[in-house]
LUMVEX-420058 format. One record per atom (N, C-alpha, C, O): residue in three letters; x, y, z. Coordinates in steps of 0.001 Angstrom, whole numbers, plus 500000, padded with zeros to 6 digits. Layout:
<zazas>
ALAXYZ;...
</zazas>
This chain:
<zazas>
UNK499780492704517719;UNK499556493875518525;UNK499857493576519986;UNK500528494404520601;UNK499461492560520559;UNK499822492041521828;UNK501311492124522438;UNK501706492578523512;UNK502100491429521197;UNK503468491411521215;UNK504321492589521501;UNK505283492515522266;UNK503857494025520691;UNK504033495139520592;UNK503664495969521346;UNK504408496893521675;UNK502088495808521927;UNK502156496145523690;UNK503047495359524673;UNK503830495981525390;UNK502992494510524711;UNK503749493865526182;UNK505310494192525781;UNK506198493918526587;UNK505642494841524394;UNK507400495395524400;UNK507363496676523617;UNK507599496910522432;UNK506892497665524921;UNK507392498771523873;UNK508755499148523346;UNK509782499081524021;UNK508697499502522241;UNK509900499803522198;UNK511087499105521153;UNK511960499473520367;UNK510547497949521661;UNK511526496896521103;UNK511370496199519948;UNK512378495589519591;UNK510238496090519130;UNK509944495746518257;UNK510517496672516901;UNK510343497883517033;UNK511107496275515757;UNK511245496887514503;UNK510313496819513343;UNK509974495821512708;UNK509976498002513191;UNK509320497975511212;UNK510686498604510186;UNK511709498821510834;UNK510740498802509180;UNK511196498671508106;UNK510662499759507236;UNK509645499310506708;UNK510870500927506862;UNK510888501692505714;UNK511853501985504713;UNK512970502299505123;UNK511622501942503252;UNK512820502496502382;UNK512464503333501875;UNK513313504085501395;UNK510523503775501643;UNK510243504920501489;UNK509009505714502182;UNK508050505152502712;UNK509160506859502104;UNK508149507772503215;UNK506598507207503157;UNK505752506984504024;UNK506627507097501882;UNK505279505800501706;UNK504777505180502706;UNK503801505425503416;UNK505687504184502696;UNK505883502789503535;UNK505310503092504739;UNK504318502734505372;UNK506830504367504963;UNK506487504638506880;UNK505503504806507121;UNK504839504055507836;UNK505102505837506605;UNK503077506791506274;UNK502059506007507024;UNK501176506257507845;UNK502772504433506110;UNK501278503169506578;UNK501409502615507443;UNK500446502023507930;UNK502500502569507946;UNK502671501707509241;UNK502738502721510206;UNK502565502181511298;UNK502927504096510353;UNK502293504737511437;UNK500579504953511221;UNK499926504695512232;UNK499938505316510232;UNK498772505049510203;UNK498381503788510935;UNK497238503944511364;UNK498793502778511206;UNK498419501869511963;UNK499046501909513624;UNK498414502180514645;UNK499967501676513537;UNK500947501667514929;UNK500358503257515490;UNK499194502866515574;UNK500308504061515731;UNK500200505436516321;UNK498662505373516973;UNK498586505240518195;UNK497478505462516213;UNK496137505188516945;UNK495986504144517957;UNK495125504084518834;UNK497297503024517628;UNK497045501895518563;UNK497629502406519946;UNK497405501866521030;UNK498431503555519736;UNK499701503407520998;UNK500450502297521196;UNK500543501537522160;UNK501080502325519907;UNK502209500868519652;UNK503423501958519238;UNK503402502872518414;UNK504737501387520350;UNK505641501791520099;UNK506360500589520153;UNK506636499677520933;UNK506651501167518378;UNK507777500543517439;UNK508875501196516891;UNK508766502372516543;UNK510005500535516759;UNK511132501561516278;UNK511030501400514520;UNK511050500488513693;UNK510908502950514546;UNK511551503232512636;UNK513325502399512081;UNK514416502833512452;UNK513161501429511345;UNK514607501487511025;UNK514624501967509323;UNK514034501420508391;UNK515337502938509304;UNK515072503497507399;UNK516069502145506683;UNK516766501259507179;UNK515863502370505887;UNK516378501487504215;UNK516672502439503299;UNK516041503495503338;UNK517674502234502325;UNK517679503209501408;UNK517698502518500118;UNK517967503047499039;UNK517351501131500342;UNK516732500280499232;UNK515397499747499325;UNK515048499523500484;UNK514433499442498301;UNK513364498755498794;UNK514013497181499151;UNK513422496494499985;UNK515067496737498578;UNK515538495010498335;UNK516625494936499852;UNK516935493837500311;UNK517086496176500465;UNK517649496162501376;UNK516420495811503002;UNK516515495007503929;UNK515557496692502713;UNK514160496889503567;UNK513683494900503677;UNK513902494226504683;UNK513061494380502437;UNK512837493351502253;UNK514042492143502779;UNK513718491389503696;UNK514954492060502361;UNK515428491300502968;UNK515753491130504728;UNK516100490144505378;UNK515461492592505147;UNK515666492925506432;UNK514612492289507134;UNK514828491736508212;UNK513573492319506650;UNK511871491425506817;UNK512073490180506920;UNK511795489507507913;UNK512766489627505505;UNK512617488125505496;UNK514073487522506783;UNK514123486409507308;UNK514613488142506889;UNK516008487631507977;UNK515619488246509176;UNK516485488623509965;UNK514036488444509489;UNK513916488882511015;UNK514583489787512054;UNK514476489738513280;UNK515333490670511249;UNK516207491811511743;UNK515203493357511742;UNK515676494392512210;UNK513988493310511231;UNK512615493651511481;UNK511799492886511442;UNK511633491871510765;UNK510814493742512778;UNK509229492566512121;UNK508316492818511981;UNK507343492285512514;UNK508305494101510890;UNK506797494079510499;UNK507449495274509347;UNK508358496095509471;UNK506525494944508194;UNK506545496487507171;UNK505240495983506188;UNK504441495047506219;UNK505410496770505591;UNK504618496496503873;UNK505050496296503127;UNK505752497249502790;UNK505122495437502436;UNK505065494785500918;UNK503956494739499657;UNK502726494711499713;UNK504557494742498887;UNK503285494405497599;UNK503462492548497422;UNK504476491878497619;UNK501970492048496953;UNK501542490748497002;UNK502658490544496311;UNK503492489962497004;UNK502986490758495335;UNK504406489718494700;UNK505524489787495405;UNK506144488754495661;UNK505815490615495692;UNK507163490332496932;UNK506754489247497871;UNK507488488389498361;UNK505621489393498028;UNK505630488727499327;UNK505591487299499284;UNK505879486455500133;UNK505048487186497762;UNK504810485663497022;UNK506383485142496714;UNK506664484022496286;UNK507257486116497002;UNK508476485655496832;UNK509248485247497548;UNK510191484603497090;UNK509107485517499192;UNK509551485082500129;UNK508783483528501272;UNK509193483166502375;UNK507602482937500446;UNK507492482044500421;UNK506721482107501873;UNK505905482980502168;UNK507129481018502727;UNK506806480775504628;UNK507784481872505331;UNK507627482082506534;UNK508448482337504855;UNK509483483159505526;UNK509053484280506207;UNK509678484743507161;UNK507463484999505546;UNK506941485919506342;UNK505904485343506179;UNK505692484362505466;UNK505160485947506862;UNK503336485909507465;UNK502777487114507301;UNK502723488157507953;UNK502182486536505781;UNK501048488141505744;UNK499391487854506900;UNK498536486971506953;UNK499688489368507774;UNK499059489629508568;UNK497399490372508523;UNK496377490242509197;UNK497792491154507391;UNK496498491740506693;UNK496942492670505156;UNK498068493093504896;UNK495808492800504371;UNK496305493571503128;UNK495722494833503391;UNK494920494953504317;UNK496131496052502472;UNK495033496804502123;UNK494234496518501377;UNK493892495455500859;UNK493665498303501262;UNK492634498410500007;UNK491331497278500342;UNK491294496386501190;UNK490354497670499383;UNK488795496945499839;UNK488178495570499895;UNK487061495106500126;UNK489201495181499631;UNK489004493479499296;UNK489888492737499559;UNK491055493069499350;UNK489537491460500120;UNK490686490699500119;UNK491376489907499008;UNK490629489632498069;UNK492669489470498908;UNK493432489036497827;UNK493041488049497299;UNK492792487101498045;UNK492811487860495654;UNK492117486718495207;UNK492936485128496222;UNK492439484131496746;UNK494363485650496075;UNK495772484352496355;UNK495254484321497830;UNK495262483274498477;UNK494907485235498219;UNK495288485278500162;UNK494243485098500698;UNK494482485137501905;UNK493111484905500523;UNK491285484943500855;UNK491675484686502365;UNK491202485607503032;UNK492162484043502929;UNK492125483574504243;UNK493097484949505140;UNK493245484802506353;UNK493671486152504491;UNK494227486978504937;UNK493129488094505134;UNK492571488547504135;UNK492806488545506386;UNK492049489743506518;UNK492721491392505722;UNK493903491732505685;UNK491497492174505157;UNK491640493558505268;UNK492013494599506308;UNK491329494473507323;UNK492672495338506345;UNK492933496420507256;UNK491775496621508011;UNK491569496417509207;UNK490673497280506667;UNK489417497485507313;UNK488464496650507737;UNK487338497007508085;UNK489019495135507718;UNK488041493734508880;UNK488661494149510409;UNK488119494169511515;UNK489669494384510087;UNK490556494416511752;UNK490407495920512026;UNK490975496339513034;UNK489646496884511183;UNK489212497651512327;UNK490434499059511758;UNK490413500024512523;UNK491290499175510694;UNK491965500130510431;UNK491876500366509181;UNK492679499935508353;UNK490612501273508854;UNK490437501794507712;UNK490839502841507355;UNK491247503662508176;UNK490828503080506044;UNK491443504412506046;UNK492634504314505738;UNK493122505444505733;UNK493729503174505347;UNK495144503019504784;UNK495380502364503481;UNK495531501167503239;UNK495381503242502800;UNK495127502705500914;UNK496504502039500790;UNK497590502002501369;UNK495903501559499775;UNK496846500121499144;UNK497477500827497729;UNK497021501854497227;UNK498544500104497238;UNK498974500748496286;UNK498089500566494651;UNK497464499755493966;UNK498562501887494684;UNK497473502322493007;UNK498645502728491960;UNK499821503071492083;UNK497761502524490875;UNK498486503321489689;UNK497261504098488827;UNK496147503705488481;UNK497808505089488679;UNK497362505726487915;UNK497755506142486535;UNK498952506131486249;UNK496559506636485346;UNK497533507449484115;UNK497050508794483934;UNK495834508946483822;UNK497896509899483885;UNK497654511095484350;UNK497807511939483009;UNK498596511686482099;UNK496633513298483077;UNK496848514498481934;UNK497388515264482668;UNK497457515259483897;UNK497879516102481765;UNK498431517501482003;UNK496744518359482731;UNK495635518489482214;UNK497026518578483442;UNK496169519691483925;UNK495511520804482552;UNK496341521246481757;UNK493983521190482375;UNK493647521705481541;UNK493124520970479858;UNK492400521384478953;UNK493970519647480085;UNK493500518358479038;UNK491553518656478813;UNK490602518663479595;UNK491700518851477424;UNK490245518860477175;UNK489509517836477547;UNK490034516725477463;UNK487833517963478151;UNK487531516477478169;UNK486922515802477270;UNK486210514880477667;UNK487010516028475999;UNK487109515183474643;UNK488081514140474793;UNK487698512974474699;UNK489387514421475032;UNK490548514254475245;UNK490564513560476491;UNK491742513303476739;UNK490186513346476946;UNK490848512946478627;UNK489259511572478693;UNK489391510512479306;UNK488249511858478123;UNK487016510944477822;UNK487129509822476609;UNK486225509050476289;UNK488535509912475965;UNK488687509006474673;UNK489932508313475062;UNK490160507230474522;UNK490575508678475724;UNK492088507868476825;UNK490929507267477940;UNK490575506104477746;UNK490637507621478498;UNK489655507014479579;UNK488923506012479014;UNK488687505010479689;UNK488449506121477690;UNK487501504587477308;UNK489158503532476431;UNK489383502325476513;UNK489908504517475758;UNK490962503557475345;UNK491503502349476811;UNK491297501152477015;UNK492129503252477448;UNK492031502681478789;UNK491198501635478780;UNK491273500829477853;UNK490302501477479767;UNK488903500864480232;UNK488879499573479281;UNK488797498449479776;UNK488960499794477788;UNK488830498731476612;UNK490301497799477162;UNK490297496620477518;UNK491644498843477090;UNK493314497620477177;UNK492795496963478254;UNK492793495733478198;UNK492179497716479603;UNK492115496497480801;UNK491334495930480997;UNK491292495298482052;UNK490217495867479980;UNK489298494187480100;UNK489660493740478718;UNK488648493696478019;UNK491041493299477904;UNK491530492859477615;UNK492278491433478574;UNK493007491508479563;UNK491740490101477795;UNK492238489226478934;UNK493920489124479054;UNK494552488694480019;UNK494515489711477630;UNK495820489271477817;UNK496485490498478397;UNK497645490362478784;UNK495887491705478510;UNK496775492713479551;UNK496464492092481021;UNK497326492056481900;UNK494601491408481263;UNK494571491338482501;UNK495428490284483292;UNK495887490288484435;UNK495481489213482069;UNK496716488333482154;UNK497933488600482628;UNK498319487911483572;UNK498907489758482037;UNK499840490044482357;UNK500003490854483322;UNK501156490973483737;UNK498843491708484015;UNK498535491750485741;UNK498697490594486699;UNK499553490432487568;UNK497896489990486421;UNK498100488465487140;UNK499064487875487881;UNK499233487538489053;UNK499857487840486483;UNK501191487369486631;UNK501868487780487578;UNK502483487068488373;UNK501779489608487568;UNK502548490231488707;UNK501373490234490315;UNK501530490967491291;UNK500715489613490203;UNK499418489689491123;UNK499205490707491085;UNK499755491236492051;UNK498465491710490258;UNK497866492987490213;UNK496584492999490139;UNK496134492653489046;UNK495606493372491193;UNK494149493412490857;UNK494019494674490132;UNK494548495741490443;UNK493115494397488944;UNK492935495788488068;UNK491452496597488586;UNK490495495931488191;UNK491107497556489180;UNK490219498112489419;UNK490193499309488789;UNK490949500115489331;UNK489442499855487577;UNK489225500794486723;UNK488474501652487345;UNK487257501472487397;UNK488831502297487691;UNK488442504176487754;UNK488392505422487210;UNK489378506158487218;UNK487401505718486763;UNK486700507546486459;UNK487895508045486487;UNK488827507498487075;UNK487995509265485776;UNK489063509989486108;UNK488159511068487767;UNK488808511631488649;UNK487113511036487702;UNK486699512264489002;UNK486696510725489781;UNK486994510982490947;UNK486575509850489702;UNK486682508835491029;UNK488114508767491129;UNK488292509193492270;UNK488894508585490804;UNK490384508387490832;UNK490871509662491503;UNK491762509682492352;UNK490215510719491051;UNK490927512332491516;UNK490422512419493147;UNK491213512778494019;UNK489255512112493399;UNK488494511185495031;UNK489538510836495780;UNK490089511331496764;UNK489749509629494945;UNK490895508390495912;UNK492427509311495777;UNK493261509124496662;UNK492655510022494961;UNK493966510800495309;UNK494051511724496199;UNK495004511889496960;UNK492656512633496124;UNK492547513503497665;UNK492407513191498045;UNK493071513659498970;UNK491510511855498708;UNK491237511450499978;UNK492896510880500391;UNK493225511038501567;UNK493718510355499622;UNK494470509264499820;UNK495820510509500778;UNK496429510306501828;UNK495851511806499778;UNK496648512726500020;UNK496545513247501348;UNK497557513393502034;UNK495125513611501865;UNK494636513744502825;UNK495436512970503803;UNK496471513482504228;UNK495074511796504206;UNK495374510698504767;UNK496954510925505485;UNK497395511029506630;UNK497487510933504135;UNK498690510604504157;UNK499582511783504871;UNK500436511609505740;UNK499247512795504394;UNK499545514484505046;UNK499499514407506819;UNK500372514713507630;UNK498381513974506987;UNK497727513781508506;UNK498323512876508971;UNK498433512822510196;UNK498832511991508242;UNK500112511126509162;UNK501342511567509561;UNK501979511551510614;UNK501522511989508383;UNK503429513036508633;UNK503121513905508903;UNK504111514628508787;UNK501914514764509418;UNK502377515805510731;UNK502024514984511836;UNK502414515541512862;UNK501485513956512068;UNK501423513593513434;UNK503121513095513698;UNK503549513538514764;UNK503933512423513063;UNK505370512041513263;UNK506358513293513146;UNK507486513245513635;UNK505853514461512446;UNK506606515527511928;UNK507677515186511022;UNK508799515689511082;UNK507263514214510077;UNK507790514202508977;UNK507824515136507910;UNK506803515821507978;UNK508831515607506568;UNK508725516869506734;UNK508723516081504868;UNK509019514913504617;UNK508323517100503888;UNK508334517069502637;UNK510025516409502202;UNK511004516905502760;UNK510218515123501035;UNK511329514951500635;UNK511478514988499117;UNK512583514821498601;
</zazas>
């Protein structure tokens, strides 16, 4: 942040998708950090732009980043916890910028799904991911599995939507 005050202007982040940008003005904008947008129209174009210092700063997911070795410096993660791999890497919300979700997955009904139906996928669910060999094959990709309600999950999607809306009108980013 220091760096980025004492040069406005001059510093680069890295987007390949509106995502991306979303989070790094969620951060950069409250600070009054001016940084330049450079778009990507690859995520592998974006990334390599990171690791060859032709930007310096974006988001990544933990396995990318496990892939570029010393080449970058993770600075902080999202989401509520810190990384089992990274413990010594602060949260957004230790440094004070909460409020910028980390990437999720979800599995989704059709709207109107009975909840017989939507309560018997929800425990099928719940059972595959405390399975050690699915949680296993999370791992692998460094995926922390955090199981969620379908009304807690529908929470973290409005709140997340919220969020995210309120960023791209502050840039006037427009629906793509």
């Amino acid at each position: 942040m220091a760096n980025a005050k004492a040069n406005p202007g001059k510093l680069n982040y890295g987007a390949s998708a509106p995502i991306v940008r979303l989070g790094t003005e969620m951060i950069t904008r409250p600070l009054g950090l001016e940084v330049v947008h450079i778009p990507y129209s690859s995520g592998a174009g974006y990334l390599q732009g990171l690791a060859a210092g032709d930007i310096q700063m974006g988001f990544m997911t933990e396995d990318n980043a496990a892939s570029f070795g010393e080449r970058i410096t993770l600075l902080a993660v999202t989401g509520d916890r810190r990384l089992a791999s990274h413990r010594q890497v602060p949260t957004l919300t230790e440094l004070g910028h909460p409020g910028i979700p980390g990437l999720s997955h979800a599995i989704n009904v059709r709207a109107g799904t009975p909840k017989a139906i939507m309560d018997r996928l929800q425990a099928a669910v719940f059972k595959a991911l405390d399975m050690p060999e699915v949680r296993g094959q999370f791992a692998k990709i460094r995926m922390e599995v955090t199981p969620l309600t379908g009304d807690e999950a529908a929470r973290k999607v409005a709140n997340e939507a919220r969020l995210f809306r309120e960023a791209a009108a502050r840039i006037g980013l427009q629906p793509q």
